[in-house]
N, C-alpha and C positions, 0 to 999 in steps of 0.2 A: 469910526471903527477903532479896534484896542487891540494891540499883539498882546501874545500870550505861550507861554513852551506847555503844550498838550503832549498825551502819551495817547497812540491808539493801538499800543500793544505793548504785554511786559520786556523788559529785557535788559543790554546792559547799558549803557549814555547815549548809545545811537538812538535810542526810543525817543529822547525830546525833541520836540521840533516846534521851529518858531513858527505860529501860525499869526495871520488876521481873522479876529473873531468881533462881533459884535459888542457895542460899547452897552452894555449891562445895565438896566434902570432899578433904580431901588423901588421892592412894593413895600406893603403895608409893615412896620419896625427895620425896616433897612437902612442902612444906609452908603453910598457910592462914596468909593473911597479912590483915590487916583495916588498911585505906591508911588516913596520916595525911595524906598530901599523894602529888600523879602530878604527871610530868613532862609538859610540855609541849613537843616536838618538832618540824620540820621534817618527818620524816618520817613524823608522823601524819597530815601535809596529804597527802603521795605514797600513802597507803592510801587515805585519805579519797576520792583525787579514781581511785585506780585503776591510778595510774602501778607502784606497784607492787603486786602481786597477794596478795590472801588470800579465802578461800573464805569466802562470804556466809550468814547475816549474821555480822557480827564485832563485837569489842569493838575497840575501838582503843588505844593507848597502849604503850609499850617500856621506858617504868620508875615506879617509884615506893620509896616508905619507910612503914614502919609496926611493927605490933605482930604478932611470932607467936600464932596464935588454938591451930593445931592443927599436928600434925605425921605425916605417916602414917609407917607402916613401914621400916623399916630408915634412917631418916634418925637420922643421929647429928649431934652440933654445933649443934643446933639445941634450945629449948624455950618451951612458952608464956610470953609477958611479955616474950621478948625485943624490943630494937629489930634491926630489920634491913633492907636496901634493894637492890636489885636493877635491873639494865639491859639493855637487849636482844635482850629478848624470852622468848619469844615474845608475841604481842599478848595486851591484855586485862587492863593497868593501868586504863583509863580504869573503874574500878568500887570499892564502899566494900570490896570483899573478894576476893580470887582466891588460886587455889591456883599455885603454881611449882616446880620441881624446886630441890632443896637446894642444888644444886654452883651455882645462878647467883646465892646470896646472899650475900652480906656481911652482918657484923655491924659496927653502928655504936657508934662512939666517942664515949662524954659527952660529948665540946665539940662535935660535928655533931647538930643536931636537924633533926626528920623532914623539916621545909621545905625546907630547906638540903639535905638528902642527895638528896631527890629534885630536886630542880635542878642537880642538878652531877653524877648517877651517870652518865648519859650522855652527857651533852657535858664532863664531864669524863675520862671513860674514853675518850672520842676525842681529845680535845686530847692524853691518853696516851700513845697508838699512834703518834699522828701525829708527835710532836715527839719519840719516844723509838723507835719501828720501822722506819713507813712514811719518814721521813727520819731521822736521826739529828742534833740541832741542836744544833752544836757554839759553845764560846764565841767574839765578834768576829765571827760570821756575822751579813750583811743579811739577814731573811726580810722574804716578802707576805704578809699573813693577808689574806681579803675577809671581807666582813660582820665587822668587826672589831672593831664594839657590839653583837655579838648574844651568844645564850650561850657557843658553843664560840668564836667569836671573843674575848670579854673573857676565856677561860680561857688561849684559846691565845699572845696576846697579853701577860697576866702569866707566865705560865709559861715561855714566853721567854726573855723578860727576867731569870726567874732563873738561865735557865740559860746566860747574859749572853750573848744573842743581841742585835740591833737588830732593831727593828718597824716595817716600812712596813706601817701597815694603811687599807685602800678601805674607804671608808662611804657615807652615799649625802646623807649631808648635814652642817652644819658642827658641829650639835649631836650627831650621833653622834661625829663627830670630837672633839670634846670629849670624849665618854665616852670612845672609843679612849685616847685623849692619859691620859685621867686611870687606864688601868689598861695601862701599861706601853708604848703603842705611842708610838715616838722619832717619827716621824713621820706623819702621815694625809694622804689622798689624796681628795677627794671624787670620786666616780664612774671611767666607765672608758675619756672620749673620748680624755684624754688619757694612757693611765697609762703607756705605755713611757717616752714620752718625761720625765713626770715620776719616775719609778724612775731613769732615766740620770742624772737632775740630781742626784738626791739621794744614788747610788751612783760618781756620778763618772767614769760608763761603766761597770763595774764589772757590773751589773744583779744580779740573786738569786740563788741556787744552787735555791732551793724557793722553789714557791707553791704553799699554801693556799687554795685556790679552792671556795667551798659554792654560789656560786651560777649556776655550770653555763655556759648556749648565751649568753646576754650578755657574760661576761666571759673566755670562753673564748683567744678569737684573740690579748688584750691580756695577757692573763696568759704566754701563750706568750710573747709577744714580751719579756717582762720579764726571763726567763730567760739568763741566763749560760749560755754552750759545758755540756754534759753538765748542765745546771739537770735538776730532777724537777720536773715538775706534779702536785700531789696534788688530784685536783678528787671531792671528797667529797660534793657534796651538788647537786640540780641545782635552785636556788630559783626561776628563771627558767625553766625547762624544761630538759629532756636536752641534752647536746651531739648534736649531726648526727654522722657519721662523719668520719672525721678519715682520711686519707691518711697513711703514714709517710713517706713523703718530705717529709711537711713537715716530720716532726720532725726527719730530716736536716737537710735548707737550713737549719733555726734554728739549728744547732749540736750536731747528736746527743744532742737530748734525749729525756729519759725521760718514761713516763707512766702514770699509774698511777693508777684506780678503787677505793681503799679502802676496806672493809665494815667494820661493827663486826662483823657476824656471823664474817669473816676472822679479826678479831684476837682475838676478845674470845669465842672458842666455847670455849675448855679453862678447867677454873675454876682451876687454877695462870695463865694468865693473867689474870684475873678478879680474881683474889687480890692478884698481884703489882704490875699495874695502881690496882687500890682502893688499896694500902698506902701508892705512890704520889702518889695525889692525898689521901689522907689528913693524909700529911705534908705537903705546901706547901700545903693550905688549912689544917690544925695551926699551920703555925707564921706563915701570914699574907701567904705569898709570894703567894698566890691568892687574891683574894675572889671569893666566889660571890653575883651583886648577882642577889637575885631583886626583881625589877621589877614585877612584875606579879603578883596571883593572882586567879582568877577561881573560884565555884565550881565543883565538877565537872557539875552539871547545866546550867550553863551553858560548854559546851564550846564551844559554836557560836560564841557573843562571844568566846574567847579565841583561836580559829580562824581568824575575821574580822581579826582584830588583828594575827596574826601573819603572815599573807600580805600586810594593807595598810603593811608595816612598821611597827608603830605600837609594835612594840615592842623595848625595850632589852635585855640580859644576858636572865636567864634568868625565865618565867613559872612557875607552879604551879598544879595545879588540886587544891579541897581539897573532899575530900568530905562 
């Protein structure tokens, strides 16, 4: 048998609960994975509480790292002992063992250990997309990152920077600002009363071509306004609640901007992307341009403290849950 924190109803941390479930065999491109460490997301709170849907009851989680146990049928590239790690989905990290299809793994590199792969497969495969598809970030360009001490924030943030962009990044207080500052972002911003007008000071008028926006219906209206004539809003993640609907003519009057809802499950569903993407962040956390600051681990049975934590902001870069 396998524990595992399942939800058989939405709501707030009290929903998780540590269960015994059965140990999971891999069928035909599977392969049984037995976690050394799960990621801990943003968007485990949006299943958690409902926002976004999965048929009940569930297991929660979108990545993790571990050891190959078992491999079913027709899966090649894969063997027991191996290290491996995975992001994405489908749900049902948060357990000491689950089976996944072969095309969504990666094989991990001696200098990345378990901790570290699961802290970064995710929100570094989105920092990925984002600064390499969904906008393309060219060098001598201003971007906005928000939540810019959090995980995919401190990735998006150094990663940047390598690819010698300048970093206005929004935090929500002066010690996250310090983390910002201390992994690549040229500038910080606390909150978002003021943020056009502090983006005009610091761009010269000039304002952003992209903003990075995760945390949704509070920062929505000010991040627009931060935006440069044809600027892209990328508002990825909604940590505040959904945006309301949005009229296009506003995006005219602002200047014929863009906007765009970015999925991992969009960028990240072919495993030539998957591939191409890991290879990617392999190399700039390789060679140093990226650290992955996991800040926090809690065990995996206690999911509900590390849940609590992450919604009261209490926490920095990236947390782990270890089983």
């Amino acid at each position: 048998m396998s524990k595992a924190i399942r939800i058989h109803a939405h709501g707030g941390p009290e929903v998780l609960k540590w269960e015994q479930v059965p140990t999971p065999q891999p069928g035909p491109n599977e392969v049984l994975v037995k976690h050394e460490a799960v990621g801990l997301n943003f968007i485990d709170v949006y299943f958690r509480t409902g926002l976004y849907k999965a048929a009940l009851p569930t297991t929660l989680g979108m990545e993790g790292a571990g050891v190959v146990l078992a491999v079913g049928e027709k899966v090649k590239g894969f063997a027991p002992g191996e290290r491996v790690a995975y992001a994405g989905g489908p749900l049902g990290a948060y357990a000491t063992e689950r089976v996944i299809n072969a095309e969504k793994l990666v094989k991990l590199p001696e200098s990345i250990d378990s901790k570290t792969a699961a802290a970064m497969m995710l929100q570094g495969l989105t920092a990925y997309f984002l600064l390499h598809r969904t906008f393309k970030v060219q060098p001598g360009q201003t971007i906005l990152v928000h939540a810019a001490a959090g995980g995919v924030g401190l990735i998006l943030c150094q990663w940047a920077k390598a690819l010698g962009a300048e970093v206005i990044g929004v935090v929500s207080s002066e010690a996250k600002a310090e983390i910002a500052r201390a992994h690549g972002a040229t500038h910080s911003i606390i909150g978002y009363a003021n943020l056009p007008a502090e983006v005009k000071a610091i761009t010269g008028g000039a304002m952003v071509p992209v903003v990075y926006d995760s945390v949704g219906k509070d920062s929505f209206n000010a991040s627009l306004d931060c935006l440069a004539p044809l600027g892209l809003m990328a508002c990825f993640g909604n940590a505040s609640g959904p945006v309301p609907p949005v009229e296009l003519s506003t995006l005219a009057a602002k200047g014929s901007l863009f906007l765009t809802r970015p999925s991992f499950a969009s960028y990240m569903s072919a495993q030539a992307d998957i591939l191409t993407g890991a290879a990617a962040l392999f190399d700039v956390v390789g060679s140093g341009a990226v650290k992955i600051s996991v800040n926090q681990s809690f065990p995996l049975e206690q999911a509900a403290a590390a849940h609590t934590a992450l919604e009261a902001r209490q926490t920095t870069g990236s947390t782990v849950l270890i089983p």
